[in-house]
matplotlib code that plots the C-alpha trace (Angstrom):
import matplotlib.pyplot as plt

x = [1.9, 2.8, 3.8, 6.0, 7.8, 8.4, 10.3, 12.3, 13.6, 14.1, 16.5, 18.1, 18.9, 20.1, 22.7, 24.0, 24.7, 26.6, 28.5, 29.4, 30.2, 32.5, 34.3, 35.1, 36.7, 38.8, 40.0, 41.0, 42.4, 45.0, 48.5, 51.0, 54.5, 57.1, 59.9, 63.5, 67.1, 68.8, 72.2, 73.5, 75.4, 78.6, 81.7, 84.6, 87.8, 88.0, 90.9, 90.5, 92.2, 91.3, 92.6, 94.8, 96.2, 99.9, 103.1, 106.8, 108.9, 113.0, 114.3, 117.0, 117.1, 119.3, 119.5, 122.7, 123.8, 127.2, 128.5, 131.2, 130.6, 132.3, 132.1, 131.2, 134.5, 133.8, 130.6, 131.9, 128.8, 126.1, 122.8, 120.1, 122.6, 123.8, 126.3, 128.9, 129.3, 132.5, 131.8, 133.3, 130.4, 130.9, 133.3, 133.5, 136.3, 139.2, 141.8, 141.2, 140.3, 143.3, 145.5, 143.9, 144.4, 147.8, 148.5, 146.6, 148.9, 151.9, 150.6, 150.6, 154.3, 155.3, 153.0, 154.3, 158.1, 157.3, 156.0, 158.9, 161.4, 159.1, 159.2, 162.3, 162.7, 159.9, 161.7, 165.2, 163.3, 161.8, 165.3, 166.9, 163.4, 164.0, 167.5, 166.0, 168.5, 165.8, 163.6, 160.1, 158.7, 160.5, 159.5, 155.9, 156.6, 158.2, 155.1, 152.8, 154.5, 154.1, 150.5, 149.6, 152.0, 149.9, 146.6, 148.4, 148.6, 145.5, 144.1, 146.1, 145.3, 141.7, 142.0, 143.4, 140.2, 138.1, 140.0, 140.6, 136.7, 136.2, 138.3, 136.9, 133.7, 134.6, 134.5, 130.7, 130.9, 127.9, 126.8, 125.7, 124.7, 121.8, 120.5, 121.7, 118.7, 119.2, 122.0, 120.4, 123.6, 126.1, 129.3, 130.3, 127.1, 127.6, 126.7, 125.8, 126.7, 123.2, 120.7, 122.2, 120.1, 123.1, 121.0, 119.2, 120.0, 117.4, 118.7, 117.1, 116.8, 114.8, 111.6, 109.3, 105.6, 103.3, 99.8, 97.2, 95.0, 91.5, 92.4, 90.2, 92.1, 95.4, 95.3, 95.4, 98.4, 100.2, 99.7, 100.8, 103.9, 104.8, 104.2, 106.2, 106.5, 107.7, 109.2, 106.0, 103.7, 100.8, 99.7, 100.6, 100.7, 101.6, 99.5, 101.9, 100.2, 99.4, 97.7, 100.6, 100.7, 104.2, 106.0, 107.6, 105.9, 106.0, 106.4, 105.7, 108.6, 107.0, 103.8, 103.7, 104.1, 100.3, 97.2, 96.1, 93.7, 91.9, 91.7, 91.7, 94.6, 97.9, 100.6, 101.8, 105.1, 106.0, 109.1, 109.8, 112.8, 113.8, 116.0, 115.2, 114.5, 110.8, 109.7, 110.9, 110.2, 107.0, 105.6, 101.6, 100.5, 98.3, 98.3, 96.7, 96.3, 95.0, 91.5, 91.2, 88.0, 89.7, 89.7, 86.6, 83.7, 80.1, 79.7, 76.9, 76.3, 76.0, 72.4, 70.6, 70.7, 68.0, 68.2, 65.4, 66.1, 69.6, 69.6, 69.9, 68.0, 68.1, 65.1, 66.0, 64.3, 61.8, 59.8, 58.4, 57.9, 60.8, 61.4, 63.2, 66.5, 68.3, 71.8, 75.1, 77.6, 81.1, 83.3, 82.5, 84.1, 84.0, 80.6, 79.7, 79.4, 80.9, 77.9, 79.1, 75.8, 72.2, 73.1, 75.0, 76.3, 74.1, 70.8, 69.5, 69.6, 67.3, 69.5, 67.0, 63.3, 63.7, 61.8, 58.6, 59.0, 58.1, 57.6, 56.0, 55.7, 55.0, 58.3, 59.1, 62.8, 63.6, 67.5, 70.6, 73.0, 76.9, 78.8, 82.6, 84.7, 87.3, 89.1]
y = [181.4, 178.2, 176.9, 179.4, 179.0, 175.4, 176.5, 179.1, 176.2, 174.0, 176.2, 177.2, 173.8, 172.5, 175.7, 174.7, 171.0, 172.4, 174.6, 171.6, 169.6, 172.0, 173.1, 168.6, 168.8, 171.6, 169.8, 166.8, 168.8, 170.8, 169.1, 170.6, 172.2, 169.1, 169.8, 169.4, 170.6, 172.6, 173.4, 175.9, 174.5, 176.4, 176.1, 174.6, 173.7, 170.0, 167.9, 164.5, 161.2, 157.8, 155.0, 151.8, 149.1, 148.6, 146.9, 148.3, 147.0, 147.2, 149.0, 146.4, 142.8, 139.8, 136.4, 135.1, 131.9, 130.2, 129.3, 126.8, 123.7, 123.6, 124.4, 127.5, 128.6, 132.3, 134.7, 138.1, 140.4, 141.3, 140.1, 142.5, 145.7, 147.5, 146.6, 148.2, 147.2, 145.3, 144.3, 140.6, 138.7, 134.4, 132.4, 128.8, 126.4, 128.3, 125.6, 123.0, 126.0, 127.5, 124.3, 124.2, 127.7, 127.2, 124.4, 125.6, 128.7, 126.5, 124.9, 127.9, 128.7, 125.0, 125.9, 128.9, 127.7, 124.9, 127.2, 129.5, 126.1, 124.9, 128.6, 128.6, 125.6, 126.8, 129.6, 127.6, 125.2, 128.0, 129.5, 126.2, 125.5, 129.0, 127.8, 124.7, 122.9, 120.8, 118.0, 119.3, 116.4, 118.0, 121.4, 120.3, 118.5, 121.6, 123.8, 121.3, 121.1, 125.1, 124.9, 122.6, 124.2, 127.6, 125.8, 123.7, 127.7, 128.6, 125.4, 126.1, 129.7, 128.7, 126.5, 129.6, 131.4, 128.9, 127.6, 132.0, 132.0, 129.1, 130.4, 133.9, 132.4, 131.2, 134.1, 136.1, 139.7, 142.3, 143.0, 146.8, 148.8, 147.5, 145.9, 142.4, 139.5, 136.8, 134.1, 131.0, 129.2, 128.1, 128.0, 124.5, 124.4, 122.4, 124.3, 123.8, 125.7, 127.5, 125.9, 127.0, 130.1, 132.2, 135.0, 138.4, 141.6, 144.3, 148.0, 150.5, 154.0, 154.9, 152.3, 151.3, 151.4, 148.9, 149.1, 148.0, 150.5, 150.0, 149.7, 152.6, 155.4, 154.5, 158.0, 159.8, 158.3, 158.5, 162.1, 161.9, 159.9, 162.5, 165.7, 168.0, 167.4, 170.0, 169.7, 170.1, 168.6, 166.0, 164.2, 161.2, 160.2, 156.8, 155.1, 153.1, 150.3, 152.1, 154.5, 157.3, 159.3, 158.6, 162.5, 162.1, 162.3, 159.9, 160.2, 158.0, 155.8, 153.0, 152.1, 147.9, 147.4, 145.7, 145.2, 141.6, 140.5, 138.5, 141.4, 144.3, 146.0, 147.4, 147.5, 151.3, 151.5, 155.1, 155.6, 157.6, 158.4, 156.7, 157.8, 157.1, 153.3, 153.7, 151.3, 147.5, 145.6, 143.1, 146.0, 146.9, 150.2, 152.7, 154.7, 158.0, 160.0, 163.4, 163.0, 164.6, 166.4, 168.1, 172.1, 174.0, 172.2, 171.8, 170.0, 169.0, 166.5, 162.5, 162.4, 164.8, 162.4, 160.9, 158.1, 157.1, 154.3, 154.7, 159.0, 161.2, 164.0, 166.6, 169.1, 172.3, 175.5, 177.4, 180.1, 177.4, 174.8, 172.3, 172.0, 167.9, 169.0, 165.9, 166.2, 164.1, 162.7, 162.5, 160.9, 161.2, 163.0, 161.4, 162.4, 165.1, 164.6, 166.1, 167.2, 167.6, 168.7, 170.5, 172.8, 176.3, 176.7, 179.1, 176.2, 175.6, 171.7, 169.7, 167.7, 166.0, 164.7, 164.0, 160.7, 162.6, 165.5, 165.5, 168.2, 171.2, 170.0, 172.5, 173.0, 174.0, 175.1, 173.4, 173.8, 175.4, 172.8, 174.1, 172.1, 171.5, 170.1, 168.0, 167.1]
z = [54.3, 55.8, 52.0, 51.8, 55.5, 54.5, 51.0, 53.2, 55.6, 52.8, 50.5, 54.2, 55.0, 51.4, 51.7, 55.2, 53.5, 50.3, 52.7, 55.1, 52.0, 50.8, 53.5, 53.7, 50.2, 50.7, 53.9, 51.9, 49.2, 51.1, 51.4, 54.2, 53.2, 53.7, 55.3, 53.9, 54.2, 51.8, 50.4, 48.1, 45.1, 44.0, 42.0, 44.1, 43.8, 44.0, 43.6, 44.3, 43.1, 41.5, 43.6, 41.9, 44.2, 43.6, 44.4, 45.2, 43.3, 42.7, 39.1, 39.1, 41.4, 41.0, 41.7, 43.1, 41.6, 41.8, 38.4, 39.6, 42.0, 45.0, 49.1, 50.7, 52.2, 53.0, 53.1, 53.6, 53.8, 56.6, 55.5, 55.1, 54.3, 51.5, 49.1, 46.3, 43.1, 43.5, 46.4, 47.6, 48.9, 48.4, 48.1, 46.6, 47.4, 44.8, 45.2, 42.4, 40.0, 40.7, 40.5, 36.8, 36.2, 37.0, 34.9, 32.0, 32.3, 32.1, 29.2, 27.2, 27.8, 26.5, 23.3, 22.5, 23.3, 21.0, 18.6, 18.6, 18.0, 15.2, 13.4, 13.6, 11.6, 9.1, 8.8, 8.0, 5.7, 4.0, 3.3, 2.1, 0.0, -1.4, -2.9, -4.1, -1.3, 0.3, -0.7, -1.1, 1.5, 4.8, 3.8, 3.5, 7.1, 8.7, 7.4, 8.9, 12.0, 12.2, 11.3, 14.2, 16.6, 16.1, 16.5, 19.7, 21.3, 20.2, 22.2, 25.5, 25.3, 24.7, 28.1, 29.8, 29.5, 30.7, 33.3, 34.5, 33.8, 36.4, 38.6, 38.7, 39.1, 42.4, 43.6, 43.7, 43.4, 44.0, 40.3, 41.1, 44.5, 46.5, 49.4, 49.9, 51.7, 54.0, 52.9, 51.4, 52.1, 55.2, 55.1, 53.8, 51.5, 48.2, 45.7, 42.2, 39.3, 37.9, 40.3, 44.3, 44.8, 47.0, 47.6, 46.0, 45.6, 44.7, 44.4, 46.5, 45.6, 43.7, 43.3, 41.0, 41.4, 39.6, 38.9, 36.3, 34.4, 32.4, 28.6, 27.9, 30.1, 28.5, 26.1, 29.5, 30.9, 27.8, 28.1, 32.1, 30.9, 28.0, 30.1, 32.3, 35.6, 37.5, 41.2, 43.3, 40.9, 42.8, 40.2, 41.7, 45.2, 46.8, 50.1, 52.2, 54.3, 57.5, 55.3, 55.5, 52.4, 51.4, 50.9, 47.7, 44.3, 42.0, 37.8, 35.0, 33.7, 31.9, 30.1, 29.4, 25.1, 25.5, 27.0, 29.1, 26.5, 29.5, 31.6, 29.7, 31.8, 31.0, 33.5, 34.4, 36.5, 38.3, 39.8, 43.2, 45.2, 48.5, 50.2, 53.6, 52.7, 53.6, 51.0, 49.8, 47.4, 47.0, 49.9, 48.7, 48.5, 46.7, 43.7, 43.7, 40.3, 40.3, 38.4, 35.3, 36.4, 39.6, 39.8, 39.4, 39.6, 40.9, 44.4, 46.0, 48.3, 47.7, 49.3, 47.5, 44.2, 43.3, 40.7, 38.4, 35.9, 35.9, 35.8, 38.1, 39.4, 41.7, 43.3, 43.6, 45.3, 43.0, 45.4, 47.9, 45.6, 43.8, 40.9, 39.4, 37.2, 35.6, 36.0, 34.6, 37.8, 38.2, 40.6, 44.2, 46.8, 50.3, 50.8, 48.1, 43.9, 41.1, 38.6, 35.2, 33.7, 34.9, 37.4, 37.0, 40.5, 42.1, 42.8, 45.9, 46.2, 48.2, 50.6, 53.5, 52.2, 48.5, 49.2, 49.8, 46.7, 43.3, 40.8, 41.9, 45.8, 48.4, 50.6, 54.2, 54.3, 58.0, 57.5, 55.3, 55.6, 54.8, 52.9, 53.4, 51.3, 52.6, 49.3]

ax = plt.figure().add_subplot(projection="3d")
ax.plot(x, y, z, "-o")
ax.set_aspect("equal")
plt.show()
């Protein structure tokens, strides 16, 4: 009897230590749910840019340069206005040049008088030769004296235009319509013919728009620069300075013959009205092109990637537990992402607490965060 009490306690107590022990590892086995925020991806419309830094530049600019020496005697324009084509606008010391313009003109008369006398006697000489009434030196003299007295004309006339060339030259016409810059001359100023810088004129409306683009996304603006714009069309937008958007579009005029070997980059100039003189040339600015990717695409926000050795993943809801998708990027916008590839639309993304997941983690949904898209 007393063998058998002592087997009873035994077996009692060995059962209260395998419960104890067993209720410790199912303690250290259960995990709590971890909380996160989640969104629900969808298809949105996203339009959205790629930015390129830029310059404003004129279509046409000219630097004014007298082509005579001489002083300064008259400037006849206000600086920093527009000018006509035509328009009168320096003018160099005309005096000598027209003394010689003068006399050059005088000289012609005298050779062409002279050659009138000496065909005349050609003419007579010819007759008498004709007739066999002359000796056969003064005919040969008179038709030598013709010859030079053509070539004399040709001389003075040849004189004539250089002297009118000279002479027009002192004056300095605007070459086409445009704004005209600060004078880089006084009046009195010696100038020198090919080196005085005068001023610059640089026409205004419309403008040019340089930027440089990668090598390899020169097949796409190809295709910009042969398509049909049409009156509204966005594809590209300018960024003036104070970081305005500027309200006119812009269209493709020239693509540079090559590509900067050292850089890679080919020059693309758009062209955009300006009427209202907002923009001058040598201003900085930005380029916006509509990205090829805009319209309807998958958006989700920037934070809910997770990157792993250079891919990307994303947890989304399965039940209460996550599930890790891989997914392919595209650009970003403001604070969300364009994904290409791995999610249909219709996920619910994992936002807040990615850090702590991995596959097949217990969740606790804390929070539905909206998303807005402020393309």
């Amino acid at each position: 009897m007393y063998k058998r009490f002592h087997i009873i306690i035994y077996f009692a107590l060995t059962a209260g230590l395998l419960s104890c022990s067993g209720n410790s590892a199912n303690k250290k086995t259960e995990v709590p749910a971890i909380p996160v925020t989640v969104t629900k991806a969808s298809l949105t419309d996203a339009v959205f840019y790629n930015l390129y830094p830029a310059n404003i530049v004129a279509l046409k600019e000219v630097e004014l340069r007298g082509q005579v020496s001489g002083y300064i005697t008259g400037i006849y324009f206000t600086e920093g206005k527009e000018v006509h084509t035509g328009e009168k606008l320096y003018e160099i010391d005309r005096r000598k040049y027209q003394a010689a313009y003068e006399a050059v003109q005088s000289n012609v008369k005298i050779a062409e008088a002279n050659l009138e006398k000496v065909q005349r006697d050609a003419d007579r000489y010819t007759d008498l030769e004709s007739r066999d009434a002359v000796a056969k030196q003064v005919f040969d003299n008179a038709m030598t004296d013709l010859k030079n007295a053509k070539q004399q004309v040709d001389v003075a006339k040849s004189e004539l235009i250089q002297a009118k060339t000279d002479y027009d030259y002192s004056l300095i016409y605007a070459p086409f319509d445009g704004t005209i810059g600060f004078s880089s001359v006084k009046l009195g100023a010696l100038v020198t013919p090919g080196q005085t810088l005068l001023n610059t004129i640089s026409s205004g409306d419309p403008m040019g728009v340089d930027f440089e683009i990668s090598e390899t996304e020169f097949n796409r603006f190809q295709h910009l620069e042969n398509a049909v714009i049409s009156k509204n069309d966005t594809t590209f937008k300018i960024t003036l300075p104070d970081n305005s958007i500027y309200p006119y579009m812009g269209k493709i005029s020239v693509i540079d013959r090559a590509v900067d070997p050292q850089t890679g980059t080919i020059r693309v100039r758009i062209t955009v009205p300006n009427h209202e003189k907002m923009l001058k040339p040598g201003m900085s600015c930005k380029v916006l092109v509509l990205n090829a990717n805009a319209g309807q695409q998958i958006l989700i926000p920037f934070k809910a990637v997770l990157e792993q050795l250079g891919e990307y993943f994303v947890f989304i809801v399965n039940d209460k537990n996550v599930k890790q998708v891989k997914i392919s990027l595209g650009p970003i916008v403001k604070s969300d992402i364009i994904v290409l590839k791995g999610l249909k639309g219709d996920e619910t993304v994992v936002v807040d607490g990615i850090q702590k997941l991995h596959e097949g983690s217990e969740i606790a949904i804390t929070a539905l965060q909206n998303q807005q898209h402020n393309n």
